[in-house]
N, C-alpha and C positions, 0 to 999 in steps of 0.2 A: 421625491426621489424614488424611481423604480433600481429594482437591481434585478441583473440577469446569471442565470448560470449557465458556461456553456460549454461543450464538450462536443467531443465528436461526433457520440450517438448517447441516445437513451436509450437504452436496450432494456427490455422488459423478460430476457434470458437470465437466466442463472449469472446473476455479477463475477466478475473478476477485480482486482484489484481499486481500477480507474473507477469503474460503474460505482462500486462498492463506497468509495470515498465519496462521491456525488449524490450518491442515497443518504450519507448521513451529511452532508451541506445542505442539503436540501430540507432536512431536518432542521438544520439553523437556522435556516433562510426561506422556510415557506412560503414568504410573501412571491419569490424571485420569479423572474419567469426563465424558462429554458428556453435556449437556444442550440441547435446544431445545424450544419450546413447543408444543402440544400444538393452540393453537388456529388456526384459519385467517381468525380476527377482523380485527379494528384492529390498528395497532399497539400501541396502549393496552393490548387485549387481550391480548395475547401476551405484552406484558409482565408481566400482572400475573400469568399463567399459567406462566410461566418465573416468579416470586418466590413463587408459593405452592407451586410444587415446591421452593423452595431453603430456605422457612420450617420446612417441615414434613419434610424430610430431613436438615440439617445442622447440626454442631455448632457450640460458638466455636473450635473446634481447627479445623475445616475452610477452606480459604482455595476463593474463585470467583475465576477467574479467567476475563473477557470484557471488549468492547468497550463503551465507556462510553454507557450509556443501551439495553443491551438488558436489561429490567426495572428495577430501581432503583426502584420504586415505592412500597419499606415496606423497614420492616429486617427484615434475618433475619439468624440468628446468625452464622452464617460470618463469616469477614473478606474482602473483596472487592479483588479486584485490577485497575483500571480499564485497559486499553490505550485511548488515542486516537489513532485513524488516519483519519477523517472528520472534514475540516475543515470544516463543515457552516457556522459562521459567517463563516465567507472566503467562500464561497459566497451566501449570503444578501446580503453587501454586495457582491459583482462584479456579480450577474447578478441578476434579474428574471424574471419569467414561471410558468408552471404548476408548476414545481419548488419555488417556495420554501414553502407552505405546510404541505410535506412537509420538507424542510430543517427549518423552523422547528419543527415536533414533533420531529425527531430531536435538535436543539439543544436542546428544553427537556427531551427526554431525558435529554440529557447532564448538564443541568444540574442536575434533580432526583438523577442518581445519583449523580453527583459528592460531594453532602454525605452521602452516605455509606461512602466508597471510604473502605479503611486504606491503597492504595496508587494513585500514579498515574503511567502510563507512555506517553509520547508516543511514537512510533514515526519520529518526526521531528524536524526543529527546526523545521520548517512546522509540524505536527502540535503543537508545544510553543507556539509562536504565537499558533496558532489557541485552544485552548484558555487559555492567558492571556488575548487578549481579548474572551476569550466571558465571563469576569465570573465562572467556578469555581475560580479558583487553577490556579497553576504545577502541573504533572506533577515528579515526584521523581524520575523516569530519562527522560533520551530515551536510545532502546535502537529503533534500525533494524530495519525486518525483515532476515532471512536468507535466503541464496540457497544449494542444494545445488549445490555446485561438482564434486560429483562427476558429478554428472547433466549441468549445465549447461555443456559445454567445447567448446572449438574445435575447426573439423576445417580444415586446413589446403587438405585435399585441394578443399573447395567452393567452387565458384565465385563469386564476388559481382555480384549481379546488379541488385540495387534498393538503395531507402532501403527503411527499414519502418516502420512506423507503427501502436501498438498500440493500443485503447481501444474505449470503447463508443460508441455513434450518440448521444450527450448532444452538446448543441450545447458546452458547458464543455468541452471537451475539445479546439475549434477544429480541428476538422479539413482544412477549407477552409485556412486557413492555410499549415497544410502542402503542401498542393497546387500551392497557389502560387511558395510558396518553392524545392519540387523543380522545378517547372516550370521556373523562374529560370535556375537552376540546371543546367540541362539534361539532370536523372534524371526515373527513375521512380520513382513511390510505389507499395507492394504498404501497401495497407491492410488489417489485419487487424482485426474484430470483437468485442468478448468476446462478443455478442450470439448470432455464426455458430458458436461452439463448435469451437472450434479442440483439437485434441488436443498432450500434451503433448511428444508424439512430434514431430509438425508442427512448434509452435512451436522444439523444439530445429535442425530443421532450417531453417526462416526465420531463424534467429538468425545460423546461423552460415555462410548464404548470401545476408546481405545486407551493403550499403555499408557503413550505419549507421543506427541510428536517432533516428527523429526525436519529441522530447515536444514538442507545442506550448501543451499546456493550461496556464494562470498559476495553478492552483492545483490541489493535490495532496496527501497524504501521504504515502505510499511507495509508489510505482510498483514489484509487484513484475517485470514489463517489464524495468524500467530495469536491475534485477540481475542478471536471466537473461540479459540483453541482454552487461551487460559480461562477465558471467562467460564466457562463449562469448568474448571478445575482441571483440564491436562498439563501438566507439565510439557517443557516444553524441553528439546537437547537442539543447540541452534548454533549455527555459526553468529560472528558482529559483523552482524548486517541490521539495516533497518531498525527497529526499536533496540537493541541492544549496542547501539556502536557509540560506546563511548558511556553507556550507561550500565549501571550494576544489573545481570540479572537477580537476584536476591534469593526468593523463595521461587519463585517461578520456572525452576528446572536449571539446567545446566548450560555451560558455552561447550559448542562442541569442540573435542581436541583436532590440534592437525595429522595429529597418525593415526591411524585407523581401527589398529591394536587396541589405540589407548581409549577412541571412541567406543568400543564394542564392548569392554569392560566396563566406562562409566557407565552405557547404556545399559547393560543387565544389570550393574547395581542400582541405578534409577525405578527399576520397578519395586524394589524392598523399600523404597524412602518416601515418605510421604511431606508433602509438596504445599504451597497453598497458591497457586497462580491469581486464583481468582480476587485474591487480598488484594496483590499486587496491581491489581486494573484499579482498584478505587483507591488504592495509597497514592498512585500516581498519575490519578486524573483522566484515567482511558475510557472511562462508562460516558454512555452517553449524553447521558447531561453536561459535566463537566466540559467535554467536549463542543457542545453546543454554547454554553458559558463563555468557554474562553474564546473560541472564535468570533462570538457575535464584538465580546470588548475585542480584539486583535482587530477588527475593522467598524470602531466604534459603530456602534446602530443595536 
């Protein structure tokens, strides 16, 4: 039995969410080999060039394992392992504008590959949502991403100096928001990029010299931010998105309110409270081992 990972690209840049999540499967799956396509077409393209490398390489014994609707286009023998982590139709019904017709291809991505998945994994309970109402069936594991807690840890010695604020220049992501709300508040906001390419070095050090961090965006699958954030011990003030939808945040900081008012005040009284996020990662399974655990049993091997 071979298994493959495969993805758009392997980028050896400063990761983003997708990258991020394939860095630790990779970690579960060492053995695996990567694949990505070959074409610098459509999306279409690339899909169908990622499926005819997988038609004409692998057996029924071989398991694929990638993100739902990168190829999917035709059957090939393999047995396919779907992660959903792009909530592409929560997005479609929030927002409006030059994103969605791109949205919309990646949804019917999904949807096309979906009738062919022998396995399906939400990486959320947002993520598990999202995909129940997109009209392909329930996922058969929600299995979070993982955070390397050995990497990601607090330094006691650093200063805390700002909130922080991590994401890309998508207007979904409401950044303005957050400006607002620190403002309120009477902090400052260090906003970070994924765009500026922040190295992993940097962010370890943002993490664990800032307040707290701030998610503003209503819609998400797994911020990995939000893990490397608690793992360092920041608290976190977040909308229910992504790890928090439908789950208690507990000690790990606060849900952000919907008035703004009401945000800026929980926010300044957040820096007097002391917090344990990092507890949090290992009470419920987010370290990386666990992580690697549970997904290798979610696709027995």
């Amino acid at each position: 039995m071979v298994k493959y990972l495969v993805n758009w690209s392997f980028s050896n840049t400063v990761k983003g969410g997708s990258e991020s999540r394939y860095d630790m499967l990779h970690k579960a799956f060492p053995e695996a080999i990567k694949v990505s396509p070959n074409s610098k077409g459509s999306i279409l393209e690339k899909r169908k060039d990622i499926d005819l490398f997988l038609k004409a390489n692998t057996t029924p014994e071989d398991i694929v394992i990638k993100d739902a609707g990168v190829g999917g286009t035709m059957d090939i023998p393999a047995k396919t392992v779907l992660i959903y982590g792009n909530p592409y139709c929560s997005l479609i019904e929030k927002f409006g504008g030059p994103e969605v017709e791109c949205w919309q291809e990646l949804l019917d991505a999904q949807t096309e590959d979906s009738q062919r998945a022998w396995k399906k994994i939400a990486n959320s309970e947002f993520s598990f949502r999202d995909a129940a109402i997109s009209g392909y069936g329930h996922p058969n594991h929600v299995i979070s991403n993982g955070v390397d807690t050995d990497y990601f840890m607090p330094d006691p010695s650093m200063k805390k100096i700002s909130v922080l604020w991590v994401g890309s220049r998508s207007r979904i992501k409401q950044l303005e928001r957050a400006l607002e709300i620190t403002k309120g508040a009477g902090l400052n906001l260090l906003t970070v990029f994924k765009e500026d390419g922040m190295s992993r070095e940097t962010m370890l050090a943002l993490y664990q010299s800032s307040l707290c961090l701030s998610v503003t965006s209503q819609i998400g699958g797994n911020r990995n931010a939000v893990l490397e954030a608690m793992a360092c011990d920041l608290p976190v003030l977040t909308t229910r998105s992504g790890l928090f939808w439908g789950n208690e945040i507990g000690n790990a900081g606060e849900i952000l309110p919907s008035n703004d008012d009401d945000a800026a005040l929980l926010l300044k009284r957040m820096v007097g409270v002391k917090y344990d996020p990092r507890s949090y990662i290992f009470k419920n399974g987010l370290d990386q081992e666990s992580y690697i655990k549970t997904m290798r049993e979610a696709i027995n091997v």
